[in-house]
Every structure is written in C-alpha cells, then in structure tokens.
C-alpha positions, -999 to 999 in steps of 0.1 A, spaced: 445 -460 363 452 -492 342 487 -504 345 509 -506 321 526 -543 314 550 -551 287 547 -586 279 573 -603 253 559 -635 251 526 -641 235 517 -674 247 516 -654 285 485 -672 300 474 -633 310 464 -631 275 443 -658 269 409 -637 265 429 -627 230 439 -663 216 431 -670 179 402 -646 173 394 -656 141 387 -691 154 343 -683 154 334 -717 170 361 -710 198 356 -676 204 319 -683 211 324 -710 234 353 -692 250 335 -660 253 303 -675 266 321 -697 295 343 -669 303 322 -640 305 337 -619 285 333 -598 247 360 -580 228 361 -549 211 383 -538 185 396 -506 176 400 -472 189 365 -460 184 347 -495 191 369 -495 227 361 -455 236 322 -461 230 325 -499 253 338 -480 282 313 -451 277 282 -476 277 294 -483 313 308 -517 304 336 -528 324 373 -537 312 391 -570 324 420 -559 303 436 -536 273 457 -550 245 472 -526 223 509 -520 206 529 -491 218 523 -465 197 482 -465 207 490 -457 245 492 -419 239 461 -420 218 440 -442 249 459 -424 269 428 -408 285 406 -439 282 436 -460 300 439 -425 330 405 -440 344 402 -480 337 411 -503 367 424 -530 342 459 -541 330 467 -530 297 492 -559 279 515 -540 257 533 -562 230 546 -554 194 527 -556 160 536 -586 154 535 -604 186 500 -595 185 491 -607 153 508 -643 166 486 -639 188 454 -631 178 457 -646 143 450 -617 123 468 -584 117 447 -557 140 453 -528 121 437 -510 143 459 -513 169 436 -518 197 417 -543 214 396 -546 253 382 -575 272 352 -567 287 326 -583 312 296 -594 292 265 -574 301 232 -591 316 208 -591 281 173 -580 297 139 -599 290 122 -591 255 91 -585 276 117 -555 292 129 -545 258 94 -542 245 76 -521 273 97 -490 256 97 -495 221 76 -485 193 95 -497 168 112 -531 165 130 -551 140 128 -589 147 152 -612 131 151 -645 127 180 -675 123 206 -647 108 240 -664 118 263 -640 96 282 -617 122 289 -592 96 250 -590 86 237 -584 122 264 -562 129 250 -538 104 216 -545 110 223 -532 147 239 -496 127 208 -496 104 184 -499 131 201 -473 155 209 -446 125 172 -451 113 152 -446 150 138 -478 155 143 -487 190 150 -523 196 163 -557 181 143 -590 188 166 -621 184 165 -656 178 178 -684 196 202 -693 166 212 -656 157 246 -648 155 261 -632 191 254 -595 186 289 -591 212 309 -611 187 340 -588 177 333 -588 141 295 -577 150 304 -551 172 330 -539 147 303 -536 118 279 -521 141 301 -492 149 294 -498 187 258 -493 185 252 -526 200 261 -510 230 233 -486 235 204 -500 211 183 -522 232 182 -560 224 168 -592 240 166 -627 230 137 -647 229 138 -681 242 111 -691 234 106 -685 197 76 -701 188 55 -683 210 72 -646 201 42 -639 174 21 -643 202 45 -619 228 44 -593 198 7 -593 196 0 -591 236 24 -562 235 0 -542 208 25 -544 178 12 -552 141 39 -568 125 56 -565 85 71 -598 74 98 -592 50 91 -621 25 88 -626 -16 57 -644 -16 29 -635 -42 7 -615 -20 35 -594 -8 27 -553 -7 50 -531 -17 66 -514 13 58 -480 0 18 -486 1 14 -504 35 5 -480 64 29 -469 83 15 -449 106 4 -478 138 17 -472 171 35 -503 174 53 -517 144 75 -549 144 96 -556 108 103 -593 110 132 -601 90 148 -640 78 182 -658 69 193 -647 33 193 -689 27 160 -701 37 140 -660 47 113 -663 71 100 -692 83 65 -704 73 49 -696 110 57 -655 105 44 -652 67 14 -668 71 10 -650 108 19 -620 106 -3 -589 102 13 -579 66 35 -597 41 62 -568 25 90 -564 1 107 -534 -14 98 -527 -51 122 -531 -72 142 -534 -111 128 -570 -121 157 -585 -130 170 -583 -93 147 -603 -72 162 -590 -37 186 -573 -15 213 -584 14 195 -587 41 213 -555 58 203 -534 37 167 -546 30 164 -539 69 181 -505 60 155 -495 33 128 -509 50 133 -488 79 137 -461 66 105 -465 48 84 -476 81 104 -452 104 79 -432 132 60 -401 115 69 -412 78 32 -412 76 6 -397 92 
C-alpha cells in the first residue's frame, strides 16, 4: 500500500522527479540519468501500472486519492500529496488532470527482438516532435500494425507529453531503437520485410494501388521539415503517398501514418 505524505513545501528534495516539466532539454537529461519516466493523468497512470511498470512515487492533489484509491491499495511507493497550486509551482504548468507517477524506465529490447514477431512495422525516421510520435504510437496501436522502428534522433517515446498523446499505448505496442541506422535498410531486408517509403517524389504510387497483401510490410516515415532521407527513397522497395485534392500537397505526419495504415493494414488485400 503506497503511503500517504502531505508535503507543504514544494521545493521538498522528495519531489525532485517532478521539477519544471515543461523544461524538454531538462527533462530528457534528468530522466535519462535518473531512470525514470512520468505519466500524467488518471488514465495514462492506471494503464503504467497495468503494463507492469513499477512506481518510484505518486503526485496527485487531494481530491484524486479516492479516485486512485485502488491503484494507490497495491503500489509500494510514496504518494506526495500537495495542493493545486503547490503543484503547479512545482511542475510549471497547471496539471489539470490532477495526477502524476514516477516510474522506473523499462529495458527497450533489440529491433532484431521487436522484429522476430511483427508483420507489420512503421519505421520512423528523425521525428523530434513529442506530440507527433505520441500519436503515431495511438495510430499504429488502434490500426494493428505491430511495432515502431526508431531513430537515434527520434523524440523519447516515454516523454510525458508522448505518452499523454499516445493514450498509454506506448506501453504495450512494441518499440526498439536502432543504433545503428544506416545499416537498418539492410536489418529490414534480412528480416523478409518489403518496405513503403512515404515520400512526394515523382515516381511516387498512390497508396491505394500498391500491393498490400506481402507478409512483411515496413511503412518508413520522415521529419515533416526535411521527410525521408535520400538513403530510404532511393532504397526502399516502393516510393508511396496518399492521393489527394491538388491544392494540398501533404498531411501531418500523424495522420499520414494514420491513413497509411489503415490503407496497408493486414488482410486489406488479398
């Protein structure tokens, strides 16, 4: 059972996981050397735990201890109680959802790993906007594709706002880094997957009249600034964009990964 702890001061050095959250360059450092993600929210906390990861600590405002009460019944973790707007000194922002955890940060397994039980994968490269992997994590999870390749420069898919966008799905969907980036077209092509780079170029197919019916399918998907870089549209087994009114040349990134997996998903065609 967590225990309860009132705290009136919110510079209390037990609180440090939640200092200045809207700081991004902090938090990631922060977060990396400390081991550590948060998750905000009543939802976003409920499905943490339930994915088996492990609380260093609860930080909520009075009124959300009867609702957690359950949650709080079977953590063996503190849980810092302070008011409204202690938290928000804290924090830096107003969390108006009333809610927030520390967890342990989870081991990330080997892409290799993440591959050997996936038929469909969406790879994406250089995205640093939290908010757009976040939802490209929900996309991919709602639309049964079964993995996320990322790479080295990607924004932290167990960044709060990420995790907040991706309604908690980044805690079951399957995700790896990989490393070693240039050689990932390669990795993808020992692993049997044909892969679908998401680019505007002029030999681009239309995403509605490439087959979608291979065993192993890997959507590779770019920064909305620069898209893919040259190495995936000239290597990769099909160039693809979604058709569309001419007088808008492209979609957010989300939800081009949204349309195209729906479009791609397994036994769309046969």
């Amino acid at each position: 059972m967590a225990q309860i702890v009132e705290v009136t001061d919110a510079h209390d050095p037990r609180l440090r996981d939640y200092v200045d959250l809207r700081d991004v360059h902090m938090r990631k450092l922060l977060e990396t050397e400390r081991g550590i993600f948060l998750a905000e929210g009543e939802k976003v906390v409920r499905r943490a735990i339930a994915s088996g990861n492990a609380p260093r600590s609860f930080l909520m405002s009075p009124r959300w201890l009867e609702t957690l009460a359950d949650v709080l019944d079977k953590a063996d973790a503190p849980c810092f109680v302070l008011s409204d707007d202690a938290i928000e000194s804290l924090t830096g922002f107003h969390v108006h959802r009333g809610a927030l955890a520390s967890l342990d940060r989870p081991m990330i397994p080997e892409p290799s790993t993440v591959l050997a039980g996936a038929r469909r994968v969406v790879v994406v490269e250089d995205l640093m906007d939290h908010t757009n992997v976040g939802a490209i994590f929900r996309s991919v999870a709602a639309l049964g594709f079964d993995a996320i390749l990322l790479s080295p420069r990607c924004a932290d898919p167990l960044y709060r706002r990420a995790i907040k966008v991706s309604m908690g799905s980044v805690f079951w969907l399957p995700y790896a880094r990989i490393e070693d980036w240039y050689g990932a077209p390669v990795l993808l092509k020992d692993a049997g997957f044909t892969t679908y780079a998401m680019t505007l170029s002029d030999d681009s197919i239309p995403l509605d009249e490439v087959p979608g019916d291979v065993e192993k399918l890997a959507l590779i998907v770019g920064s909305e600034g620069h898209g893919l870089s040259e190495r995936w549209t000239t290597g990769s087994d099909y160039r693809v964009k979604i058709p569309m009114a001419p007088e808008i040349d492209s979609l957010n990134v989300a939800a081009s990964v949204a349309v195209a997996c729906w479009q791609l998903r397994a036994g769309q065609r046969a």
